[in-house]
NUMARVO-288250 format. One record per residue (C-alpha): x, y, z. Coordinates in steps of 0.5 Angstrom, whole numbers, plus 2048, in hexadecimal, padded with zeros to 3 digits. Each point is the difference from the previous one (the first is absolute). Example, Ala and Ser with C-alpha at 12.3 -4.5 7.8 and 13.67 -1.06 7.14 Angstrom:
{east:819 north:7F7 up:810};
{east:802 north:807 up:7FE};
END
This chain:
{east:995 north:894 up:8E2};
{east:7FE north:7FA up:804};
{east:7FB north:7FE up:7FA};
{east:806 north:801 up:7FC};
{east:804 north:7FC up:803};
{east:7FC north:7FA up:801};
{east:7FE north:801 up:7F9};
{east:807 north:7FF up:7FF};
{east:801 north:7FA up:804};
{east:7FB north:7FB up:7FE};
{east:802 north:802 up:7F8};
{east:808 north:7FD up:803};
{east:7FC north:7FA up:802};
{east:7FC north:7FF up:7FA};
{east:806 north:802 up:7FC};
{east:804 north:7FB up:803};
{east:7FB north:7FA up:7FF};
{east:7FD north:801 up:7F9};
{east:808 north:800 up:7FE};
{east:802 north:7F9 up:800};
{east:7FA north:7FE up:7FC};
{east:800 north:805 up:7FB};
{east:807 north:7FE up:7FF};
{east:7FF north:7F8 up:7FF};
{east:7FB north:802 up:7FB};
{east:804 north:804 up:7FB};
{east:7FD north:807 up:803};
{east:802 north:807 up:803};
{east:800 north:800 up:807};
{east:7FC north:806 up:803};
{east:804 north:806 up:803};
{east:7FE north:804 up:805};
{east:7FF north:807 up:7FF};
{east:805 north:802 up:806};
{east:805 north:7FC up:7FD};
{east:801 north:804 up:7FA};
{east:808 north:801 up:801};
{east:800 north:7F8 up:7FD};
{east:805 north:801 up:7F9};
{east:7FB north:7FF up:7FA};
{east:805 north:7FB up:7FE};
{east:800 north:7FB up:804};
{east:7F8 north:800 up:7FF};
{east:802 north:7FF up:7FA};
{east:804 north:7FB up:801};
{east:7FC north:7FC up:804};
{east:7FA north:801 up:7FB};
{east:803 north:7FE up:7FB};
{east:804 north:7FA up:802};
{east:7F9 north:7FD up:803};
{east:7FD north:800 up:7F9};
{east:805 north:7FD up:7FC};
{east:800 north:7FB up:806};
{east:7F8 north:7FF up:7FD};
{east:802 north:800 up:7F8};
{east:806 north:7FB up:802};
{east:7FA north:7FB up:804};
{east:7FB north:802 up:7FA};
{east:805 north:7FD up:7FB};
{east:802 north:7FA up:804};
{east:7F8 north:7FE up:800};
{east:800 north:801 up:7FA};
{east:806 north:7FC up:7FD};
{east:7FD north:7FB up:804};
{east:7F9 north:801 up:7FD};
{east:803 north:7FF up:7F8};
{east:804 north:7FB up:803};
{east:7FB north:7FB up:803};
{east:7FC north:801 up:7F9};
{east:805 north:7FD up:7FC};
{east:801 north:7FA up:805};
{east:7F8 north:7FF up:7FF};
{east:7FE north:802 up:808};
{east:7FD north:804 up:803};
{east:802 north:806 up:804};
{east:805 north:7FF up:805};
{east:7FF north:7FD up:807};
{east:7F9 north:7FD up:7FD};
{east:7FF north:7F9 up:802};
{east:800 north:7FA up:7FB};
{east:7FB north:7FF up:7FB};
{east:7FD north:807 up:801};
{east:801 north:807 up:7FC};
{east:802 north:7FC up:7FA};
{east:800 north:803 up:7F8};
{east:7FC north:7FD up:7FC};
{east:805 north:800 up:7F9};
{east:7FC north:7FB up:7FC};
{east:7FE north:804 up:7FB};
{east:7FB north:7FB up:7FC};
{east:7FA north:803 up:7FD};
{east:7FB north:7FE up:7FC};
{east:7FB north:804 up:7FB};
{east:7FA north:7FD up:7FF};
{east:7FB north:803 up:7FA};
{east:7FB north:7FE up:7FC};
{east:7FE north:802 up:7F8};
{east:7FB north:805 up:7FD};
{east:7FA north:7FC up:800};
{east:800 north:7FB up:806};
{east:7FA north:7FE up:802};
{east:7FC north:7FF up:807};
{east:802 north:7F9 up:801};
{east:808 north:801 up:7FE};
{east:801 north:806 up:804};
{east:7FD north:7FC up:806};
{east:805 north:7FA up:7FF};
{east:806 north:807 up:800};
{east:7FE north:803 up:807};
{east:800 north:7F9 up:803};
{east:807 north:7FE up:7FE};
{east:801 north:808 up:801};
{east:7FE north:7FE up:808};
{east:806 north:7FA up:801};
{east:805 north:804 up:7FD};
{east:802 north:806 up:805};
{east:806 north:802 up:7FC};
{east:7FB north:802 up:7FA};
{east:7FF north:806 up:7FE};
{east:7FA north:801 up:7FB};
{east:800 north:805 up:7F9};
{east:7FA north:802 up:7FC};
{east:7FD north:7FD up:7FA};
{east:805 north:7FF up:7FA};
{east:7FD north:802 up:7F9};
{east:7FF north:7FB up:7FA};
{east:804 north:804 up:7FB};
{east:807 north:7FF up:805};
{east:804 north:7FA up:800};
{east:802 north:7FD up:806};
{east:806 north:801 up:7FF};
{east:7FF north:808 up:804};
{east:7FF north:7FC up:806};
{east:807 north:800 up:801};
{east:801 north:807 up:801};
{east:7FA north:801 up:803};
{east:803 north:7FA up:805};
{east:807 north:806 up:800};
{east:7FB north:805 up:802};
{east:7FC north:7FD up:806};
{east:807 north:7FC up:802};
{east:7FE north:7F9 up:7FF};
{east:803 north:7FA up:7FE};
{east:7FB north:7FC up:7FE};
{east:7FA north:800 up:7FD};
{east:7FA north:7FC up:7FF};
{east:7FB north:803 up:7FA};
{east:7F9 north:7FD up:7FF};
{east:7FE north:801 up:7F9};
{east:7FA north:800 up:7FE};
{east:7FE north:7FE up:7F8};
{east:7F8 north:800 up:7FD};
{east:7FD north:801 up:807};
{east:801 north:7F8 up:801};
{east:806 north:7FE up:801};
{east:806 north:802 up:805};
{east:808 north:800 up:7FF};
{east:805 north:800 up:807};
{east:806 north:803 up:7FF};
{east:805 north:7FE up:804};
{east:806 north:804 up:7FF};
{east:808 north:802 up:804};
{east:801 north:807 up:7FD};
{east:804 north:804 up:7FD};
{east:804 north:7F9 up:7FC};
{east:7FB north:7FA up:801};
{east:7FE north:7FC up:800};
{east:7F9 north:7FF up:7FF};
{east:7FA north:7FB up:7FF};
{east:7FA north:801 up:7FC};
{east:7FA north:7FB up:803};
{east:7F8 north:7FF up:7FF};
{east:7FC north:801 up:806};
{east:7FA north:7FB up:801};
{east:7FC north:7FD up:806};
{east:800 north:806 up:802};
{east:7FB north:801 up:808};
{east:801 north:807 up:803};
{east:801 north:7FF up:808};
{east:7F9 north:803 up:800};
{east:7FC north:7FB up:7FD};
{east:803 north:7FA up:803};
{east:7FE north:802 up:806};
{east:804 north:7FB up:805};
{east:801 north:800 up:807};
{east:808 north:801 up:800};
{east:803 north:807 up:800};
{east:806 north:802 up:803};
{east:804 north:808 up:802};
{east:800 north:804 up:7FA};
{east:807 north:801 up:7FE};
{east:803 north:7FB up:804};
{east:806 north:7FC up:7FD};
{east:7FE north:7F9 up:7FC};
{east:804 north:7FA up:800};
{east:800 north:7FE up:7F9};
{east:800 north:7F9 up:7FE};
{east:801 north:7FE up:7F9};
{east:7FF north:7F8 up:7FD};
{east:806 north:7FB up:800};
{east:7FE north:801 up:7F7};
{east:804 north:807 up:801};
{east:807 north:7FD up:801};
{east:7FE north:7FB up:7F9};
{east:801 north:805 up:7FB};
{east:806 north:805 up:7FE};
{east:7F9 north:805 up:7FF};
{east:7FC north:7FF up:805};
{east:806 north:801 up:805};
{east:801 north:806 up:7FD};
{east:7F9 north:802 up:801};
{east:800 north:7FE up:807};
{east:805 north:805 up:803};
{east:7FD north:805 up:7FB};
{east:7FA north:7FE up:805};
{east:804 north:801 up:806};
{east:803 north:806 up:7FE};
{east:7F9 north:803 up:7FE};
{east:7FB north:7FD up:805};
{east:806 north:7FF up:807};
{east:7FF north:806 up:804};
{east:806 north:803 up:802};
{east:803 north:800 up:809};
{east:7FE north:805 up:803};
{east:7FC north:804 up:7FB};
{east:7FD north:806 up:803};
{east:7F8 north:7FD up:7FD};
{east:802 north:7F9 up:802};
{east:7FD north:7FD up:807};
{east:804 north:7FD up:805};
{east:7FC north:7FA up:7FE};
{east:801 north:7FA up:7FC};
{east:7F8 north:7FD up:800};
{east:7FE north:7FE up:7F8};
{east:804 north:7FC up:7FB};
{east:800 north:801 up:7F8};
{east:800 north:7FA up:7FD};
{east:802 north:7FE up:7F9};
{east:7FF north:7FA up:7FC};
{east:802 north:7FE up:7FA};
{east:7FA north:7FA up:7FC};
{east:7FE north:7FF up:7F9};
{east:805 north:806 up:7FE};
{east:7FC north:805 up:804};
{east:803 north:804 up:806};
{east:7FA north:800 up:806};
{east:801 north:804 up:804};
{east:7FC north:801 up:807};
{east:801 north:804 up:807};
{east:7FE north:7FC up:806};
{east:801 north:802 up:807};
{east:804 north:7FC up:806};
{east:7FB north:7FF up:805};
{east:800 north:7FA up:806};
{east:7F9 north:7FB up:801};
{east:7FD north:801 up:805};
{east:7FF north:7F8 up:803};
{east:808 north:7FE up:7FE};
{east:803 north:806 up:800};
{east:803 north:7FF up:7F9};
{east:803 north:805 up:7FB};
{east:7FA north:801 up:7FC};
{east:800 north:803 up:7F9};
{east:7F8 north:804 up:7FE};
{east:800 north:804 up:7F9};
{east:7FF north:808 up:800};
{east:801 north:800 up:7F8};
{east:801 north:803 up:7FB};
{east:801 north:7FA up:7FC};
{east:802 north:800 up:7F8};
{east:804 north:7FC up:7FC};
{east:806 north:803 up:7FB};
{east:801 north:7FC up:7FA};
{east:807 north:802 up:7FD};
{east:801 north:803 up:7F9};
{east:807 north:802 up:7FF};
{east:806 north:803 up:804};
{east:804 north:806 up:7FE};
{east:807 north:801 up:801};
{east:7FF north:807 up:801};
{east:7FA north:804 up:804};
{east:7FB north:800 up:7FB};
{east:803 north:7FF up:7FB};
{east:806 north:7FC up:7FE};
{east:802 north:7FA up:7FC};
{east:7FC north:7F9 up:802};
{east:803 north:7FC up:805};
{east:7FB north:7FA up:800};
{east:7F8 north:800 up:7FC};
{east:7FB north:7FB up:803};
{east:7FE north:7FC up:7FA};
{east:7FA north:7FE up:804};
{east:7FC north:808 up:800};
{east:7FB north:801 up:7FC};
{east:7FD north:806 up:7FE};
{east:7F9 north:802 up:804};
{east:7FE north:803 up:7F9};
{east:802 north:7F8 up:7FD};
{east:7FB north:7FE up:806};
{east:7FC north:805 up:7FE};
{east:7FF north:7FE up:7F9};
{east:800 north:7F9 up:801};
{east:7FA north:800 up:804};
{east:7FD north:805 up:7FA};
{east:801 north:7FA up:7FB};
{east:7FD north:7FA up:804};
{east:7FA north:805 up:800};
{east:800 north:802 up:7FA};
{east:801 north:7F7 up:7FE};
{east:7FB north:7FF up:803};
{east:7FB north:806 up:7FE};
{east:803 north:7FD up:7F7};
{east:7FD north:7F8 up:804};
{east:7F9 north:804 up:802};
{east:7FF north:804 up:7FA};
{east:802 north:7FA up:7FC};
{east:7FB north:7FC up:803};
{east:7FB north:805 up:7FF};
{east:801 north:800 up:7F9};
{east:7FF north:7F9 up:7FF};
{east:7FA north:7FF up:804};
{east:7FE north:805 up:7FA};
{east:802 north:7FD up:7FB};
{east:7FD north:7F8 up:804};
{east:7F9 north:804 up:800};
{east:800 north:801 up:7F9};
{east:802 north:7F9 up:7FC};
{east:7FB north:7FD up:805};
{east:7F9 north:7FE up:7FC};
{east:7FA north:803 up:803};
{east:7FA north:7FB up:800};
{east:7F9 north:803 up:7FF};
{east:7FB north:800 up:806};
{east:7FA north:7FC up:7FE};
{east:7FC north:803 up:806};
{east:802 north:808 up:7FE};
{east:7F9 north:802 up:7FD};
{east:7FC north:7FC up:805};
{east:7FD north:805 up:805};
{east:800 north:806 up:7FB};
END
């Protein structure tokens, strides 16, 4: 009997202090066996009173979440500057045609390093015009494209591209050195967001503003994007020279002896010699033709003539080397039969 009731004993006093906690958190508060004469209802009461307190907090919180994320914030209560949403939602889809070869798909994945808001997609087939592109873009939730394709295993066309409604551009790649064959000493953070620096010629012609901030739009990588770096260390730069677009990645270093702003090439380096743009992505009506393309088979065909002009002038020559040899006299040798 004395067991017992120091049993009951200690039982209260738990009892008593576990009580309050477990009504602050929404729980049933323990009972003691001996206590049993409690109403049922009342312990209902009290159960049921704590979890509606918890569903009512829970909603509250909640609301609060939903609200913060409509304004653009973070959670409540969190400092400025931190547990932002990232809610720019550019994405760019970065593929290649049937039939590109090594150089080519080295120039891609080096232009797929400066882009972190990039996403990459298999081969297009040749038989496929460009315009599935689109829905392939509506697929992988991109809005901008940039599609290398690639014709008789020489020459390389970049489409840049805002999808679904335009517009884009259709350009000739030349010059073209990938990041590792240059070799040179600059290098920058991977994914790092660049300046982009274009020429003051951009702001000369209606075409060209609008390829600048097609540009803009393509190669700017978004604030706070959850790829992208904290960090600002390299520049793409964009010139316009003998209606030609150069295009070279430099990065922001200081001298060692002066402690300038320095700027050191990383690569890779091309040139973009425009073709058309379209009102549409892919298609379209033309909004401006450069009068100043040529074709590389034209190219092509006018080094074939000058070769085969001077082959008709080597040709030419021989025959009248011939025809010389024959009307030319041939004089008797008095001494042929001398030491016979």
């Amino acid at each position: 009997k004395t067991a017992r009731a120091r049993m009951g004993k200690n039982r209260n006093k738990f009892a008593a202090q576990s009580a309050p906690a477990a009504e602050d958190e929404g729980r049933k508060p323990l009972k003691d066996e001996d206590e049993c004469s409690d109403s049922d209802d009342e312990v209902d009461k009290s159960g049921g009173q704590g979890h509606s307190g918890s569903a009512a907090s829970g909603k509250g919180k909640l609301a609060q979440f939903e609200a913060a994320g409509k304004r653009g914030k973070g959670a409540p209560g969190a400092a400025e500057g931190q547990g932002t949403v990232f809610r720019n939602k550019q994405r760019v889809l970065v593929l290649s045609s049937r039939g590109i070869t090594h150089r080519f798909r080295h120039l891609m994945l080096d232009v797929l390093k400066l882009l972190p808001h990039s996403t990459k997609d298999s081969k297009l087939e040749g038989k496929d015009r460009p315009m599935v592109i689109n829905e392939i873009c509506e697929m992988r939730g991109c809005n901008g494209a940039l599609y290398f394709e690639a014709r008789k295993h020489k020459d390389l066309y970049l489409w840049v591209a805002r999808t679904p409604h335009g517009p884009s551009a259709k350009f000739l790649v030349q010059n073209i050195h990938t990041s590792d064959e240059l070799k040179f000493t600059g290098n920058h953070l991977m994914f790092s967001r660049p300046f982009l620096v274009f020429d003051s010629t951009f702001e000369s012609e209606p075409h060209l503003q609008l390829l600048k901030e097609m540009f803009q739009q393509t190669f700017g990588t978004p604030r706070n994007h959850r790829r992208s770096k904290p960090f600002v260390d390299h520049t793409l730069s964009f010139y316009v020279l003998d209606g030609h677009i150069w295009i070279r990645n430099y990065q922001c270093t200081k001298h060692e002896e002066t402690g300038e702003t320095a700027l050191v090439e990383v690569g890779p380096r091309f040139c973009l010699q425009l073709h058309r743009i379209f009102a549409g992505a892919f298609q379209g009506a033309t909004l401006y033709s450069n009068i100043d393309y040529v074709s590389p088979n034209v190219v092509r065909a006018q080094e074939k003539i000058a070769k085969s002009v001077k082959y008709a002038a080597r040709t030419e020559a021989q025959k009248k080397s011939v025809m010389r040899n024959q009307t030319i006299p041939k004089i008797a040798n008095p001494f042929a039969g001398v030491f016979k």
